[in-house]
Z-matrix of the N, CA and C atoms (Angstrom, degrees):
N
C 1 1.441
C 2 1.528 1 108.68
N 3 1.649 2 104.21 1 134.93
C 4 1.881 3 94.16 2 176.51
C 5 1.343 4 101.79 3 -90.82
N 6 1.335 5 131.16 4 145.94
C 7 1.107 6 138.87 5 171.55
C 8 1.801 7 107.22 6 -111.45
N 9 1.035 8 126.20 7 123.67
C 10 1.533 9 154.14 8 -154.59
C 11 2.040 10 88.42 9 -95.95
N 12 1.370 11 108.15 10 124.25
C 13 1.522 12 94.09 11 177.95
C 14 1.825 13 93.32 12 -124.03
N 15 1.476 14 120.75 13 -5.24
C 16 1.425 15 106.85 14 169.26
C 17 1.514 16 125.85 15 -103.24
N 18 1.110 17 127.97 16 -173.49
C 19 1.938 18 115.33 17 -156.93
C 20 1.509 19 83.69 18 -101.93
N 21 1.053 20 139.42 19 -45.96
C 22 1.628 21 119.17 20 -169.05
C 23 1.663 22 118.71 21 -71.65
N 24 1.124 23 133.47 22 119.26
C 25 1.510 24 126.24 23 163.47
C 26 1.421 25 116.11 24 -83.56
N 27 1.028 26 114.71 25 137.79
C 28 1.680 27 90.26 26 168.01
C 29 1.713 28 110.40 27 -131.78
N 30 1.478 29 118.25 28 157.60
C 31 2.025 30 123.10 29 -161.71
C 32 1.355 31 85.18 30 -110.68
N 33 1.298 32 136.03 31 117.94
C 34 1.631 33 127.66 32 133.38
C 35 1.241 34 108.12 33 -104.16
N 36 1.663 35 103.16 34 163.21
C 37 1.572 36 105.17 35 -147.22
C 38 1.561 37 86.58 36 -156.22
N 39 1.785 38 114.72 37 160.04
C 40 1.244 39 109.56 38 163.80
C 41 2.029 40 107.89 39 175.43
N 42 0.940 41 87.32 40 -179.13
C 43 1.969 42 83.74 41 -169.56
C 44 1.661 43 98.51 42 -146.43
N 45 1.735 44 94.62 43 95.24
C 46 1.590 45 94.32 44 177.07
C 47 1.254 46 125.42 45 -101.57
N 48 1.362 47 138.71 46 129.07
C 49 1.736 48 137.40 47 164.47
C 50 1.368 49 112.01 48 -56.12
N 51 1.751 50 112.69 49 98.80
C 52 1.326 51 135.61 50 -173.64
C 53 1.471 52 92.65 51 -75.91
N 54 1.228 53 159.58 52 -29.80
C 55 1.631 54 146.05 53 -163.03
C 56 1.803 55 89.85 54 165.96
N 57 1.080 56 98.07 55 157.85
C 58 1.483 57 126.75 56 163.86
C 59 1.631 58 109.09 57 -153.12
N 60 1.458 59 108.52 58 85.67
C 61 1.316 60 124.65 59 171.04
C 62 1.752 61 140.26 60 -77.13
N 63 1.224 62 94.80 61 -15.24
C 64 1.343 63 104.82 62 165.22
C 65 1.398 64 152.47 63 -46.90
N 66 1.501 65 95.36 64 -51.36
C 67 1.892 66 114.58 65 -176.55
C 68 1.338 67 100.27 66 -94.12
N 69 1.650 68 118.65 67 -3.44
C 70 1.807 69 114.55 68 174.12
C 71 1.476 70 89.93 69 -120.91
N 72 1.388 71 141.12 70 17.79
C 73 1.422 72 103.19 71 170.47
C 74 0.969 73 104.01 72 75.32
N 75 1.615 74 160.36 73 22.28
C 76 1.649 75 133.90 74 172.01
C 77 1.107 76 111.26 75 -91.96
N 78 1.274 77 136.47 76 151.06
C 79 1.277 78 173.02 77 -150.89
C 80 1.406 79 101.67 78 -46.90
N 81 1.424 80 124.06 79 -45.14
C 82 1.674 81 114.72 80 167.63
C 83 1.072 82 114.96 81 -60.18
N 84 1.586 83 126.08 82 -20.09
C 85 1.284 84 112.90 83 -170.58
C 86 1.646 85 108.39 84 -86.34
N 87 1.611 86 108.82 85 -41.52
C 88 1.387 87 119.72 86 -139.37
C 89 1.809 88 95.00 87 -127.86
N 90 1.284 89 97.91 88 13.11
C 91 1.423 90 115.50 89 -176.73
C 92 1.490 91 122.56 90 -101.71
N 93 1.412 92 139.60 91 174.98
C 94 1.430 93 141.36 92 -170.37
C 95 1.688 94 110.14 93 -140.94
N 96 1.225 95 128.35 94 166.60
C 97 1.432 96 111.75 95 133.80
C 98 1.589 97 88.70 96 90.51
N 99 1.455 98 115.17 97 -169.46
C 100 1.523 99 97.79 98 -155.78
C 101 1.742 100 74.75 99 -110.40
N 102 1.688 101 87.58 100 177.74
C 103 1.948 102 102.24 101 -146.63
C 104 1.080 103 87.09 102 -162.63
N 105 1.935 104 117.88 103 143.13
C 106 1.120 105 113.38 104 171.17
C 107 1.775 106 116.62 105 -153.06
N 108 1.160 107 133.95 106 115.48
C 109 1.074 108 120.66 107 178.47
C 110 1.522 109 124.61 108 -92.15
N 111 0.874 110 122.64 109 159.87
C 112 1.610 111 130.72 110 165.02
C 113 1.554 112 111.75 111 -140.70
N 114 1.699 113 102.64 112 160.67
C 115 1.350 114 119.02 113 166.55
C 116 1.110 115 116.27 114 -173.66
N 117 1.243 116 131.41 115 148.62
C 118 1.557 117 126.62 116 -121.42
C 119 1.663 118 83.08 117 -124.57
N 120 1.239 119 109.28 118 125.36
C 121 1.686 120 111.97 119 162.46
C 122 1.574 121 102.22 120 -96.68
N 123 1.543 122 117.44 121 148.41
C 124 0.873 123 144.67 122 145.47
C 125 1.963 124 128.23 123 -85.50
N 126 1.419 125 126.13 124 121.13
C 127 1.148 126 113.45 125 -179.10
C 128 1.103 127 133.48 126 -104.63
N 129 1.383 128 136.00 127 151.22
C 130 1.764 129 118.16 128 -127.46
C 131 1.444 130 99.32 129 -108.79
N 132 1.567 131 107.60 130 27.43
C 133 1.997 132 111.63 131 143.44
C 134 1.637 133 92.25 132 -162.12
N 135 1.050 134 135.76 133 146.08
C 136 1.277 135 147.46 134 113.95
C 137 1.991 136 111.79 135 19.30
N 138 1.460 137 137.34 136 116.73
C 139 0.935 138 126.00 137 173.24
C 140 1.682 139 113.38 138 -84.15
N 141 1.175 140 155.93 139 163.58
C 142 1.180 141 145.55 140 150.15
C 143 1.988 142 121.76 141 -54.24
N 144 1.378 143 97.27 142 -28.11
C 145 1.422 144 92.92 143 168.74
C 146 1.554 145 85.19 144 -153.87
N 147 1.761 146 92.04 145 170.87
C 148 2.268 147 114.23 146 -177.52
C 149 2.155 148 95.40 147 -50.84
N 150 1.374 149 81.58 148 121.43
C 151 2.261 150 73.75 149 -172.12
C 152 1.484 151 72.26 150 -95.09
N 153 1.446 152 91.20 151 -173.67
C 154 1.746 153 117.49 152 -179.43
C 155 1.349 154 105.82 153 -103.12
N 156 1.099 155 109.35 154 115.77
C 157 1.516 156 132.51 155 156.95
C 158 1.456 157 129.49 156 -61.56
N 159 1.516 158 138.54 157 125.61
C 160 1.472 159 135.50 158 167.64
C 161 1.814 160 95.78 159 -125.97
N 162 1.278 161 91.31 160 131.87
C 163 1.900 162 104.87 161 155.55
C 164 0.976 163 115.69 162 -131.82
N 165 1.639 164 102.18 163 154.41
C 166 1.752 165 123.21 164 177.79
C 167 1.173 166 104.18 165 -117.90
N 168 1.412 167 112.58 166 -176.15
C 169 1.692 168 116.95 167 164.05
C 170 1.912 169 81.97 168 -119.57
N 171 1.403 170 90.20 169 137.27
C 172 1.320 171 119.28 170 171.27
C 173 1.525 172 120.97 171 -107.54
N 174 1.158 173 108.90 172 -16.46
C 175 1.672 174 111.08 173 137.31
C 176 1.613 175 102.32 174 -173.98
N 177 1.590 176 99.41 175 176.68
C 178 2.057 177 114.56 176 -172.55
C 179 1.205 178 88.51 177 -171.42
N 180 1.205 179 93.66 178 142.54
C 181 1.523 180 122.10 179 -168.36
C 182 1.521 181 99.01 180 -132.22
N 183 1.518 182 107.51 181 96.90
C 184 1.571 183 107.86 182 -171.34
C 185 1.656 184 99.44 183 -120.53
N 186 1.181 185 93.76 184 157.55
C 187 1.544 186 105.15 185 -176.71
C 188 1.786 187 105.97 186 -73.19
N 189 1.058 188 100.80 187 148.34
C 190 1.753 189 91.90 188 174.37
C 191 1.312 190 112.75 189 -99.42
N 192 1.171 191 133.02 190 21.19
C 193 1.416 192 142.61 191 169.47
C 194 1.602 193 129.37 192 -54.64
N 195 1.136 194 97.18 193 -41.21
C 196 1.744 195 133.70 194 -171.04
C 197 1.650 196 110.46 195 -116.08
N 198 1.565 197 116.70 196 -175.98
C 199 1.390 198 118.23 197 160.41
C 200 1.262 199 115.63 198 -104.08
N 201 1.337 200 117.48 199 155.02
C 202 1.681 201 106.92 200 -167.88
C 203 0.936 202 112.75 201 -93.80
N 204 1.048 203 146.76 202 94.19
C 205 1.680 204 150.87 203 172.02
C 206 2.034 205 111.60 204 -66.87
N 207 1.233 206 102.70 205 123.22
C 208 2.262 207 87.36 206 171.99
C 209 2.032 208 76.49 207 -146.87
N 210 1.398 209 86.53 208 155.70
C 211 1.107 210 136.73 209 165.24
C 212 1.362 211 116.25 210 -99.69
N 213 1.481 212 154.96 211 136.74
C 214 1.210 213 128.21 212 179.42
C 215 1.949 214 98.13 213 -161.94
N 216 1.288 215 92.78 214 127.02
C 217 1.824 216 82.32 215 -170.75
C 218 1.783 217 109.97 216 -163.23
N 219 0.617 218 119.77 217 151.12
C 220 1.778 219 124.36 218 172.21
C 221 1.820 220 97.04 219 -93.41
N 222 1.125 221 94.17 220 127.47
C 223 1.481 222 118.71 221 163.38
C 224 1.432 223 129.37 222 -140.89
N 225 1.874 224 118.46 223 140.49
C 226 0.930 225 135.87 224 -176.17
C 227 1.905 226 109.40 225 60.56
N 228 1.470 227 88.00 226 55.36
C 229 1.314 228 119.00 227 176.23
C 230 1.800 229 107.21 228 -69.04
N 231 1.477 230 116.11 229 128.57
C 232 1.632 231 127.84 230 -149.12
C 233 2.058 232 103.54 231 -146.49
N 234 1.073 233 116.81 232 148.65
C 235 1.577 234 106.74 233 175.54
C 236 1.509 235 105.59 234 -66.33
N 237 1.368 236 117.01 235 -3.71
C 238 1.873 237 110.63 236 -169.63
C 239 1.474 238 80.26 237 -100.70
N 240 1.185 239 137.35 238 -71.31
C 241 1.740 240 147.54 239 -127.49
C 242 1.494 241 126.35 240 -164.25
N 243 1.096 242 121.76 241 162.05
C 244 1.530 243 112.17 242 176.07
C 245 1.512 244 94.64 243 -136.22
N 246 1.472 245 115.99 244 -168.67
C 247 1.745 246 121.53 245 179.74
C 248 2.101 247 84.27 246 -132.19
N 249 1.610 248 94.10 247 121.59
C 250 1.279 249 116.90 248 146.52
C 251 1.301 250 123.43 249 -45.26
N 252 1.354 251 144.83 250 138.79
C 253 1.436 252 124.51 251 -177.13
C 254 1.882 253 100.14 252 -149.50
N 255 1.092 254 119.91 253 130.95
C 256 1.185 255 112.20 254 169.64
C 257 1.756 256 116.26 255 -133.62
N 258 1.229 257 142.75 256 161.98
C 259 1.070 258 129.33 257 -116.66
C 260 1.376 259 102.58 258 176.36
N 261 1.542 260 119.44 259 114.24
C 262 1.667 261 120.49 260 -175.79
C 263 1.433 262 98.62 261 -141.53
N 264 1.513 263 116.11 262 179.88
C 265 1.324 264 121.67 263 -173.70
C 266 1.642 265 91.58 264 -172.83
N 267 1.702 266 86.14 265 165.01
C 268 1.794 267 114.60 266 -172.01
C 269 1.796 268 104.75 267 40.24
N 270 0.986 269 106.44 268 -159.80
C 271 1.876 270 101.30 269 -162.02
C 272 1.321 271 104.97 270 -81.92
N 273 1.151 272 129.73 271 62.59
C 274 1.318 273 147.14 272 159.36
C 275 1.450 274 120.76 273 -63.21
N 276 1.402 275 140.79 274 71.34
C 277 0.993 276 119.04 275 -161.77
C 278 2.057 277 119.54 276 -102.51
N 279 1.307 278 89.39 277 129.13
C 280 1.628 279 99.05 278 -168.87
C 281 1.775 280 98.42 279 -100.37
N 282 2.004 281 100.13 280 121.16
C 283 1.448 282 95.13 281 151.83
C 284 1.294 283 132.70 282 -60.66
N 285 1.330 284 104.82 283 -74.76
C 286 1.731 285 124.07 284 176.41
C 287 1.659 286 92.19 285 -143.74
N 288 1.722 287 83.26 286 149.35
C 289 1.826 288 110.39 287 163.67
C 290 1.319 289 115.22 288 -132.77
N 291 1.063 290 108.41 289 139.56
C 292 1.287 291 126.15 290 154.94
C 293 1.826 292 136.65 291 -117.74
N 294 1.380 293 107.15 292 134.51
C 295 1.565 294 101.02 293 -166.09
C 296 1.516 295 104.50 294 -132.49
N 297 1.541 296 100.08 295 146.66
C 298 1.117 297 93.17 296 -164.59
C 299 1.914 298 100.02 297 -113.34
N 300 1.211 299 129.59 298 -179.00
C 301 1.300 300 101.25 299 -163.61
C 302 1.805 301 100.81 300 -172.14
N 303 1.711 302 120.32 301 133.27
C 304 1.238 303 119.24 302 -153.63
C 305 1.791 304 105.86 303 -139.85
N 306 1.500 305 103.55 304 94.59
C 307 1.470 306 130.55 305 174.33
C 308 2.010 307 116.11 306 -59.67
N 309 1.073 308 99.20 307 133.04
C 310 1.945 309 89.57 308 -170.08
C 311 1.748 310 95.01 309 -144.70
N 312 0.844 311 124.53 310 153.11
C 313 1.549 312 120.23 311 -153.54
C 314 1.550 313 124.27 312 160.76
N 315 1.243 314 125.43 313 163.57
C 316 1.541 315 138.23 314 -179.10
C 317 1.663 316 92.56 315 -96.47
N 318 1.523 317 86.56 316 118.08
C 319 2.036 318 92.10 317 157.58
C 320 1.603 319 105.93 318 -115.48
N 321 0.543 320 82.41 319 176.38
C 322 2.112 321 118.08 320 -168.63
C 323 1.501 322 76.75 321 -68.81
N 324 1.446 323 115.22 322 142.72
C 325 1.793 324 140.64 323 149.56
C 326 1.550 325 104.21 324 -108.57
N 327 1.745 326 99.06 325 139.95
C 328 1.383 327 99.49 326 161.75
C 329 1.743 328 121.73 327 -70.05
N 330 1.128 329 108.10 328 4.24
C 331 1.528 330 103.88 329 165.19
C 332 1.672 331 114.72 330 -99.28
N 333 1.429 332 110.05 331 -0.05
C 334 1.516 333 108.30 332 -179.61
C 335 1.870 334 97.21 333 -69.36
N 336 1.380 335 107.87 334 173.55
C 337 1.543 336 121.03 335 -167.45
C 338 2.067 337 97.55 336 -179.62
N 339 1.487 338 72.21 337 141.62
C 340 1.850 339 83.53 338 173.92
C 341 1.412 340 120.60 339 -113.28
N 342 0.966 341 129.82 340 100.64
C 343 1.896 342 106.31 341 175.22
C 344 1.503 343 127.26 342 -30.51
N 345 1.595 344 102.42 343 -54.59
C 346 1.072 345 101.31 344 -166.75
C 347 1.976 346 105.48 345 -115.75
């Protein structure tokens, strides 16, 4: 459990287009075998310490050919940003994804102060 020891929390939030592979042919679409995308969110201040991260897919557009296999996770989670990551295997084929994704955390107060 994280336990929060300053009075401000703060929620950033957001819904990013991880790939759209389809109308170019990329590798989720026309691809096999395990597969992985990333893309790096940035968060629109600085947290005071690493907050906790949750992601979804907010939509996928999978072929119905196959079974749909996703992976879906925040990695290399940072007080600025983390990297979105999504993740398929065997003939899984992914058009486009999108994920949407919800940051919770200690920010900085203008009454905070450091001695040193």
């Amino acid at each position: 459990m994280k336990k929060f020891v300053g009075s401000l929390i703060g929620v950033d939030q957001g819904n990013e287009e991880v790939f759209s592979d389809f109308a170019s042919g990329g590798e989720m679409w026309t691809g096999s075998g395990a597969r992985e995308r990333r893309k790096v969110v940035t968060f629109s201040e600085p947290f005071r310490t690493v907050p906790s991260v949750q992601v979804a897919l907010s939509l996928w557009d999978m072929d119905q050919g196959a079974n749909v296999r996703a992976d879906v996770t925040a990695d290399k989670i940072t007080e600025t940003g983390f990297d979105l990551v999504f993740r398929t295997w065997s003939d899984t084929r992914v058009a486009r994804v999108r994920m949407s994704w919800l940051a919770i955390g200690e920010v900085a107060s203008e009454d905070d102060w450091e001695l040193y």
